[in-house]
N, CA and C of each residue as an Amber inpcrd file, in Angstrom:
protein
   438
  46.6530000  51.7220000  31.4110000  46.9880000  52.6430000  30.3700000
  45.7380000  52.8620000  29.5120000  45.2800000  53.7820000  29.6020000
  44.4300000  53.9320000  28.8050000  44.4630000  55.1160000  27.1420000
  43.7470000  54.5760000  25.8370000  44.3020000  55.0410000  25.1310000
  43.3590000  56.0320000  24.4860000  43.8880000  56.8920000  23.7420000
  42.5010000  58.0540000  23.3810000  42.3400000  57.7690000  21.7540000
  41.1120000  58.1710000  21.6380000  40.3470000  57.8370000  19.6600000
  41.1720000  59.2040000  19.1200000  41.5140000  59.5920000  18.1560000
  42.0970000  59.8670000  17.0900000  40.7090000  61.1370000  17.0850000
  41.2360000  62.0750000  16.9990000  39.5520000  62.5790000  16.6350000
  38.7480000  63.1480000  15.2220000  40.1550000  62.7150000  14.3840000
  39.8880000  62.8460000  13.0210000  39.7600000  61.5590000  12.4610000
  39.5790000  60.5730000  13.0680000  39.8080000  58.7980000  12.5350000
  37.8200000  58.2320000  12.4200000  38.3920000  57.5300000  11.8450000
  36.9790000  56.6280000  11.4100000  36.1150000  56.2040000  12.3560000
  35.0350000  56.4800000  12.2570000  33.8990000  55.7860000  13.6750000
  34.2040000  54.2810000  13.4850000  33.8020000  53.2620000  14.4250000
  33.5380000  52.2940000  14.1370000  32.3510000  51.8440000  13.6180000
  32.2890000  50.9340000  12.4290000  31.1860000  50.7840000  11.9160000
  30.2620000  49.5860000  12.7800000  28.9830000  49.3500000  13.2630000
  28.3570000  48.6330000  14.0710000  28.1740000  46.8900000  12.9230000
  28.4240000  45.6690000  13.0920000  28.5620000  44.9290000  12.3270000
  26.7440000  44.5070000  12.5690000  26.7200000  44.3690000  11.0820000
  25.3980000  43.8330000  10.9780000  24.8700000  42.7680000  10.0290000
  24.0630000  41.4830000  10.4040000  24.3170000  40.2920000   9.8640000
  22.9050000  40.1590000   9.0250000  23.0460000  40.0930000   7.8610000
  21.1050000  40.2290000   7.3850000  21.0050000  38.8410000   7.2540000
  19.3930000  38.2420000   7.9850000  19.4320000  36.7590000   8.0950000
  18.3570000  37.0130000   6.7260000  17.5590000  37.7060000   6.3210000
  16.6570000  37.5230000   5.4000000  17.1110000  36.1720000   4.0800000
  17.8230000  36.5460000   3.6110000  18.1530000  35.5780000   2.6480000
  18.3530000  34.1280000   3.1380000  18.9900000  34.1200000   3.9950000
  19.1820000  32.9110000   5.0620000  17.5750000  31.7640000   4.9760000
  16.8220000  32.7410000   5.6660000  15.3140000  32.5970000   6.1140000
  15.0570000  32.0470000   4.9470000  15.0850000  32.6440000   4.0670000
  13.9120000  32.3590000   2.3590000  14.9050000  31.2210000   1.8620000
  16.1260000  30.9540000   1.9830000  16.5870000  29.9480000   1.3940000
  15.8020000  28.3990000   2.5020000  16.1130000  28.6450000   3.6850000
  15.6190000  27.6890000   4.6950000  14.7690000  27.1630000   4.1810000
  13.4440000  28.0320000   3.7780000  11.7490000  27.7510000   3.7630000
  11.5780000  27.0370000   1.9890000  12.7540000  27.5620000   1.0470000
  12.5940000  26.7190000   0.2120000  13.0810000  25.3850000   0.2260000
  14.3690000  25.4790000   0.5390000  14.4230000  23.8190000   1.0500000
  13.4080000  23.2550000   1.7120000  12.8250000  23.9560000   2.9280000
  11.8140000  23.0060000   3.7810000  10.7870000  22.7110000   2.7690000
  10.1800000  23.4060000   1.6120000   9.5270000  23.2170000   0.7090000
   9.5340000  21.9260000  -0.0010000  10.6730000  21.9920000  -0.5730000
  11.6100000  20.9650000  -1.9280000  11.4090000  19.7350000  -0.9810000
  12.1970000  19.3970000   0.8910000  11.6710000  18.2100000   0.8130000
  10.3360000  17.9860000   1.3540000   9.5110000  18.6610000   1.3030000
   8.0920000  18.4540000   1.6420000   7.1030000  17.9800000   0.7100000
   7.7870000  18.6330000  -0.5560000   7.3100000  18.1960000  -1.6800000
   7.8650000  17.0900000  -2.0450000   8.9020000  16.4590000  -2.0280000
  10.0020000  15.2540000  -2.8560000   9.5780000  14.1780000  -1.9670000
   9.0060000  14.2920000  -0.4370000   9.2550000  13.0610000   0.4800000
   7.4370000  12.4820000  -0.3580000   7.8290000  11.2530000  -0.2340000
   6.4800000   9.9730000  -0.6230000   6.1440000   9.7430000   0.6080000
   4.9760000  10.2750000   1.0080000   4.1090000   9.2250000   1.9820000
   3.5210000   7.3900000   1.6030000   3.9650000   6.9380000   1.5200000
   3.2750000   5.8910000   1.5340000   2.8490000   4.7050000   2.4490000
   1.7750000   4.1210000   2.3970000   0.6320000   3.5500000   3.1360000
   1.2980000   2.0680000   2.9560000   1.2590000   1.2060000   3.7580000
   1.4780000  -0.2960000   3.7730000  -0.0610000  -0.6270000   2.3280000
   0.6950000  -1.3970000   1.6710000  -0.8470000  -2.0640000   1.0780000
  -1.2450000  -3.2500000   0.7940000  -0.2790000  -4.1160000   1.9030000
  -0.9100000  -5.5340000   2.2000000  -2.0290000  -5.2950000   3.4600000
  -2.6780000  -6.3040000   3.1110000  -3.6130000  -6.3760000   4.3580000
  -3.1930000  -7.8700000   5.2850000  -3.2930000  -7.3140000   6.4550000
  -3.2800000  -7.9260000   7.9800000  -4.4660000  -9.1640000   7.8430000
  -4.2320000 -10.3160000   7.1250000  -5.2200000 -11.4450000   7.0250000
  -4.9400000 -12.2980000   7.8430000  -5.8310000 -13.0220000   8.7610000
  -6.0270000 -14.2840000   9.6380000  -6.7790000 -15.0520000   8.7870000
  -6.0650000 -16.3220000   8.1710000  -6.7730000 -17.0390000   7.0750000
  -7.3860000 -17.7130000   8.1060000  -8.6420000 -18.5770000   7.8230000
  -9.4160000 -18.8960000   8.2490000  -8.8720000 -20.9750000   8.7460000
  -9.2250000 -21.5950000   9.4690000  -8.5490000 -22.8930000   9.6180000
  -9.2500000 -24.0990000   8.8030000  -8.4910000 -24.9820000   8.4170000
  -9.1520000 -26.5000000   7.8180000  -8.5450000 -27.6510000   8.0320000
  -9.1610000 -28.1750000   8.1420000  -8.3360000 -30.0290000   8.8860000
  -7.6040000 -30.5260000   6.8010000  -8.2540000 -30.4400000   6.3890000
  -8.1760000 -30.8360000   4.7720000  -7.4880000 -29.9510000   3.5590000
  -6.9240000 -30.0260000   2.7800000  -5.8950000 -29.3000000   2.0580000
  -5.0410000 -29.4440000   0.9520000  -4.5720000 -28.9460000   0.1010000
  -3.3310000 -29.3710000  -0.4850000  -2.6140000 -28.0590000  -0.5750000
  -1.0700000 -28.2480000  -0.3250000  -0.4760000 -26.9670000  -0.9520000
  -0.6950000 -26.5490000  -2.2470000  -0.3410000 -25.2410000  -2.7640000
  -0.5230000 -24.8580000  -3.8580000   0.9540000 -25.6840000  -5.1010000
   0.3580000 -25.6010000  -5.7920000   1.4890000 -26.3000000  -7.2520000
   2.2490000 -25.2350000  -7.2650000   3.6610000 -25.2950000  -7.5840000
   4.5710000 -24.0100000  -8.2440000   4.0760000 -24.2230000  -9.9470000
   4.0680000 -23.2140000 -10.1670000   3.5620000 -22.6050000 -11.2320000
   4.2140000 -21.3690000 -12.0350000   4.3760000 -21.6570000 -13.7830000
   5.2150000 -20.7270000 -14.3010000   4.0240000 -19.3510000 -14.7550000
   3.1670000 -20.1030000 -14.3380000   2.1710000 -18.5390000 -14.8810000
   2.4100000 -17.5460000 -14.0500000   1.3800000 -16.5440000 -14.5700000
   1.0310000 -15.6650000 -13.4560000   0.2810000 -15.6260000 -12.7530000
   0.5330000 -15.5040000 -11.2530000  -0.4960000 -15.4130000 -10.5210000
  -1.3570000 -14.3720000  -9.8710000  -2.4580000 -14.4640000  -9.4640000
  -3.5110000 -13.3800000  -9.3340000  -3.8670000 -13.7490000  -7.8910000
  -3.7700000 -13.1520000  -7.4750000  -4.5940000 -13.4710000  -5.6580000
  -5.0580000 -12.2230000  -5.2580000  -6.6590000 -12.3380000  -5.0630000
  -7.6050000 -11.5760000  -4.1880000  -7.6330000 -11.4080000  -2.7140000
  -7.0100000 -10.6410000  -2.3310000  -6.8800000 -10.5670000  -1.0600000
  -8.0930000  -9.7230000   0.1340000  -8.8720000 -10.2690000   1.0000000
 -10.1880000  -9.4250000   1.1110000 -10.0240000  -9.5730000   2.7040000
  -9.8170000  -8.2420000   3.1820000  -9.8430000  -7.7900000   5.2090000
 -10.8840000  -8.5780000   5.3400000 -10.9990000  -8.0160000   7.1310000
 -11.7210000  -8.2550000   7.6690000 -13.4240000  -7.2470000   7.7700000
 -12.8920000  -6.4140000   7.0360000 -13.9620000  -5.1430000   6.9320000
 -14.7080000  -5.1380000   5.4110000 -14.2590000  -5.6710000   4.5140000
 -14.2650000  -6.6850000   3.2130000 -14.0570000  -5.5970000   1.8990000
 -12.5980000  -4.9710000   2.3680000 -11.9010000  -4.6030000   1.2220000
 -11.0460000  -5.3700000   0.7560000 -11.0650000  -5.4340000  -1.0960000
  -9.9940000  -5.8530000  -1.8190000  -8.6090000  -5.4670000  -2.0290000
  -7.9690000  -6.4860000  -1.9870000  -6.7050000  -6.1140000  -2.8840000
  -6.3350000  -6.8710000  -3.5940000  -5.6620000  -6.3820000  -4.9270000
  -5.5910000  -7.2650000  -6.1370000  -3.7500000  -7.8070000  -6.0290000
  -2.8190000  -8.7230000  -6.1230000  -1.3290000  -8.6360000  -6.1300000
  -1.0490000  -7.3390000  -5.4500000  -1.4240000  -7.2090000  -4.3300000
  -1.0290000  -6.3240000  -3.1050000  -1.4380000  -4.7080000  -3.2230000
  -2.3400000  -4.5980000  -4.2360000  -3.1220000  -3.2270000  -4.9660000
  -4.0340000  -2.9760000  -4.6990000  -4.5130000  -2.0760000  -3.5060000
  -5.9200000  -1.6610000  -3.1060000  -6.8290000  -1.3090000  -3.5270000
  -7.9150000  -1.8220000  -4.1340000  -9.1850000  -1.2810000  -4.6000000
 -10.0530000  -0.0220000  -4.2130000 -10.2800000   0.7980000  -4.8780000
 -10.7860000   1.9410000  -4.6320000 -11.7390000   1.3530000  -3.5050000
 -12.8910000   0.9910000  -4.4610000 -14.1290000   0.5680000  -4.0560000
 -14.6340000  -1.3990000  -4.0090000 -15.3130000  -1.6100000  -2.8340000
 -15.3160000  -3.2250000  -2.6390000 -16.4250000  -3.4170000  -3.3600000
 -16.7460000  -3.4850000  -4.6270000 -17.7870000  -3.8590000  -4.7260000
 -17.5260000  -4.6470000  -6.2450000 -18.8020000  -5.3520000  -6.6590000
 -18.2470000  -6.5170000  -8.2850000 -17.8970000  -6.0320000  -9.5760000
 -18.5500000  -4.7250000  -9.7540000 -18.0640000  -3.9330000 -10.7860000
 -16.5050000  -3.6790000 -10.7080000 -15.8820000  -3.1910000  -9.5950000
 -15.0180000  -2.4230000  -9.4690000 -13.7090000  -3.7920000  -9.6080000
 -14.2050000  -5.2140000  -9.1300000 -13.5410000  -5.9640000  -8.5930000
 -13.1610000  -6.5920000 -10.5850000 -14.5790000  -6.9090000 -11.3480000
 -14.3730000  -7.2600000 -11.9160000 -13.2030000  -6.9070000 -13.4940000
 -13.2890000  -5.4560000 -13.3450000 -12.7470000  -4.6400000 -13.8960000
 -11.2690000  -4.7550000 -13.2990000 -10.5390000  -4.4740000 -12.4640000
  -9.9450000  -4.6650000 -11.8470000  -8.8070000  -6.0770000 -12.0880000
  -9.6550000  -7.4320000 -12.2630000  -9.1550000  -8.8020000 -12.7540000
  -9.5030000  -8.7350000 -14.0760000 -10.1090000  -7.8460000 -14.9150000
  -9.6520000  -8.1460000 -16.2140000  -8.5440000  -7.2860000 -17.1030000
  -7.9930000  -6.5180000 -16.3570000  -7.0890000  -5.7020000 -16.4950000
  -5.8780000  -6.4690000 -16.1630000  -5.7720000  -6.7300000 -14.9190000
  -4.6790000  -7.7820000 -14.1590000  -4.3080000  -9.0710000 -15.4630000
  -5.7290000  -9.4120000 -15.5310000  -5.4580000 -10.7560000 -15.9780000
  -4.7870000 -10.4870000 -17.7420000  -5.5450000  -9.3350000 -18.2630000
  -5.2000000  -8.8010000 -19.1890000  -6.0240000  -9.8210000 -20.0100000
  -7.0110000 -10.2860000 -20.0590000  -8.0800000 -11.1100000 -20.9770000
  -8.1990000 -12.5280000 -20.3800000  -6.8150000 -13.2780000 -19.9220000
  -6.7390000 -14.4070000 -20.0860000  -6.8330000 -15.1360000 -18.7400000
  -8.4230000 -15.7060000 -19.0210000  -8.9620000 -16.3870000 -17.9780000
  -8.3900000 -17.7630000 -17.6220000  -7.3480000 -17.8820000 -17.9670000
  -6.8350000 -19.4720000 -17.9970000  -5.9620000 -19.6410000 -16.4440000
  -5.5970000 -18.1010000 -16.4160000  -4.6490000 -18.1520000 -14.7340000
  -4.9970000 -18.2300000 -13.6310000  -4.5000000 -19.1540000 -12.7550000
  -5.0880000 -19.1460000 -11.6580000  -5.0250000 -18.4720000 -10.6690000
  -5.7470000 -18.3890000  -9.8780000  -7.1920000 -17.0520000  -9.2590000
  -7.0920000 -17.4600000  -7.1310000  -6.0500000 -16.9410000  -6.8890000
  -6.2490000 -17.5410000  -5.1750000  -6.8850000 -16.4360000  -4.8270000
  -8.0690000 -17.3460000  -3.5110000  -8.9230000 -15.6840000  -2.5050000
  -8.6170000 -16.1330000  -1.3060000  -7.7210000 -15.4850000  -0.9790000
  -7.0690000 -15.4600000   0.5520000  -8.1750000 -14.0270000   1.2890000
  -9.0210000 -15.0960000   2.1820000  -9.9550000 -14.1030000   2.8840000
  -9.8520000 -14.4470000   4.3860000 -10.1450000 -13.0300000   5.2560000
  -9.2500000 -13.2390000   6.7330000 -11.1090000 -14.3560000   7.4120000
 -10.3150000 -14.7180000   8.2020000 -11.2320000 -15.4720000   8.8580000
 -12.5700000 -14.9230000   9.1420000 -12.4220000 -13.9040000   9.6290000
 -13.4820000 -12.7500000  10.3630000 -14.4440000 -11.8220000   9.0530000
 -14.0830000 -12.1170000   8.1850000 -14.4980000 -11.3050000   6.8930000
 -16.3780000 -11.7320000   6.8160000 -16.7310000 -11.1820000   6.3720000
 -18.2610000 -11.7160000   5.8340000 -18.2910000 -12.6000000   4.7080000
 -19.0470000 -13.6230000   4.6050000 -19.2080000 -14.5690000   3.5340000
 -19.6730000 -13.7490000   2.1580000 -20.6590000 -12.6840000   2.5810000
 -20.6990000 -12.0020000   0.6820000 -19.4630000 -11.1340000   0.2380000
 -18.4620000 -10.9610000   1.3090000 -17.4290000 -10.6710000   0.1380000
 -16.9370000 -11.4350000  -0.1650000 -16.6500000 -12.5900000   0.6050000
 -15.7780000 -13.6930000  -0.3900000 -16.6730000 -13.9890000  -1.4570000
 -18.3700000 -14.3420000  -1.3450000 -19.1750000 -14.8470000  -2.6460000
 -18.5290000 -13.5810000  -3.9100000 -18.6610000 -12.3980000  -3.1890000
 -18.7370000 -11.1440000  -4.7550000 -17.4690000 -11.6680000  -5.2600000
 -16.1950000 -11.8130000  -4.3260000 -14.9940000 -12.3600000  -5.2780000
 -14.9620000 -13.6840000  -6.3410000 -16.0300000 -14.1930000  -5.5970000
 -16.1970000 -15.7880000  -6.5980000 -17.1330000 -15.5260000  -7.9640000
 -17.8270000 -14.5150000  -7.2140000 -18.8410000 -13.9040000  -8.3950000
 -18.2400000 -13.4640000  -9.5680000 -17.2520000 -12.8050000  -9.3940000
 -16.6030000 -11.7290000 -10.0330000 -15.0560000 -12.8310000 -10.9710000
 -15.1130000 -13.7890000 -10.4370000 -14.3130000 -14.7590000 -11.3990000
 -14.8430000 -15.6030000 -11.9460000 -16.1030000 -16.2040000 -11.5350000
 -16.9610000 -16.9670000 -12.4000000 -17.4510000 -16.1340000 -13.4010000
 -17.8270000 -14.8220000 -13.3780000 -18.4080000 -14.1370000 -14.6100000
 -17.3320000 -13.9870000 -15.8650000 -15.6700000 -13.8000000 -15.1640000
 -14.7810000 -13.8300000 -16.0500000 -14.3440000 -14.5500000 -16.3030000
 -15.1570000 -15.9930000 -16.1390000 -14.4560000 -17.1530000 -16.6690000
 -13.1070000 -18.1150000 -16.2180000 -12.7920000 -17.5050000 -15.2260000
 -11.3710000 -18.1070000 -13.8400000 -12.1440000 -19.4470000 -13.9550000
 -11.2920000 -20.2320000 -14.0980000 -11.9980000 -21.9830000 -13.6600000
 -10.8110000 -22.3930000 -12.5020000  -9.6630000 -21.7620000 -12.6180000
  -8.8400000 -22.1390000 -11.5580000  -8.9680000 -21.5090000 -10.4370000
  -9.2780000 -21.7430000  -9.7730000  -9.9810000 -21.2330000  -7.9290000
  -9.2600000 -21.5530000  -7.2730000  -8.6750000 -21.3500000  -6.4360000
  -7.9980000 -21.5470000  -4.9540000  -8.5890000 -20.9010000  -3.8490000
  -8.8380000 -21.2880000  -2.5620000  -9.5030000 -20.4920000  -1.1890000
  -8.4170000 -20.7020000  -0.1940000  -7.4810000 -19.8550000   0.4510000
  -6.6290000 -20.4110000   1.1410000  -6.4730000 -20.3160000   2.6830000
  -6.4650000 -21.3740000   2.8700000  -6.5010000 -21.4090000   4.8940000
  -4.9970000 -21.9520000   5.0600000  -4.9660000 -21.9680000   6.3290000
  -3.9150000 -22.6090000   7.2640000  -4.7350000 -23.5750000   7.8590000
  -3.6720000 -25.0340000   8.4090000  -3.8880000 -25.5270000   8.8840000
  -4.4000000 -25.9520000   9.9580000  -5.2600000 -26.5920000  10.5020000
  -6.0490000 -26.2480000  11.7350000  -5.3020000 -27.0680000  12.6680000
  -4.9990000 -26.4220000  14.1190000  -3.5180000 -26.7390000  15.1130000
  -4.9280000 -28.4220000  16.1510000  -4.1490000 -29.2570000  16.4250000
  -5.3720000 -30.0090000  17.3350000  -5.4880000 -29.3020000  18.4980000
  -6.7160000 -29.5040000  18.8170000  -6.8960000 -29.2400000  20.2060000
  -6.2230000 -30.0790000  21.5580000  -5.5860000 -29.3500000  22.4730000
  -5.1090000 -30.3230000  23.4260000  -5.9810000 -30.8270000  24.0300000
């Protein structure tokens, strides 16, 4: 059966979907979280403390503590805070801020095995000038040989 159009009746109108607004809303969201997401970087460093037959654990302690933490490539980090720059100016500045004046707290330098000896000296440098008398150097225990 087939049926016939009316020939005074309404065309059909063709349906049409506008994505534009769609689009521009998309790209601002993709914006908002592009902007809102935090990249952030691990900022402990990967240390292999170095070994010693000789030792004591550290004391628990109600102060605060400060530990210099120095790679293998001989960048700092201060309580897990990356130093711009490795060098004694930057380091020393750095622990007197931390320390906030008071040289009385004690001072651990956890340095990876593989590190160079003048960065651990600049870290010793850099607490002897500020007056740290409490020093700590920290290794692990050395395993016997079979």
């Amino acid at each position: 059966m087939k049926f016939r159009r009316r020939a005074g009746g309404a065309a059909r109108d063709e349906v049409f979907l506008n994505l534009t607004s769609l689009i521009d809303v998309i790209f601002v969201l993709l914006l908002f979280f592009v902007v809102t997401t935090s990249f952030s970087r691990p900022t402990q460093l990967k240390i292999e403390l170095p070994e010693a037959v000789s030792g004591t654990p550290p004391q628990p302690s109600e102060l605060k503590q400060l530990e210099v933490a120095i790679s293998f490539d001989g960048s700092y980090t201060l309580n897990g805070q990356a130093l711009l720059k490795s060098d004694l100016n930057t380091l020393m500045s750095a622990l007197q801020k931390e320390s906030e004046g008071d040289n009385s707290l004690p001072l651990t330098i956890s340095a990876d095995g593989k590190t160079t000896h003048q960065a651990v000296i600049t870290a010793m440098d850099a607490a002897g000038k500020l007056g740290f008398s409490h020093l700590r150097i920290t290794t692990v225990e050395a395993q016997a040989a079979p």
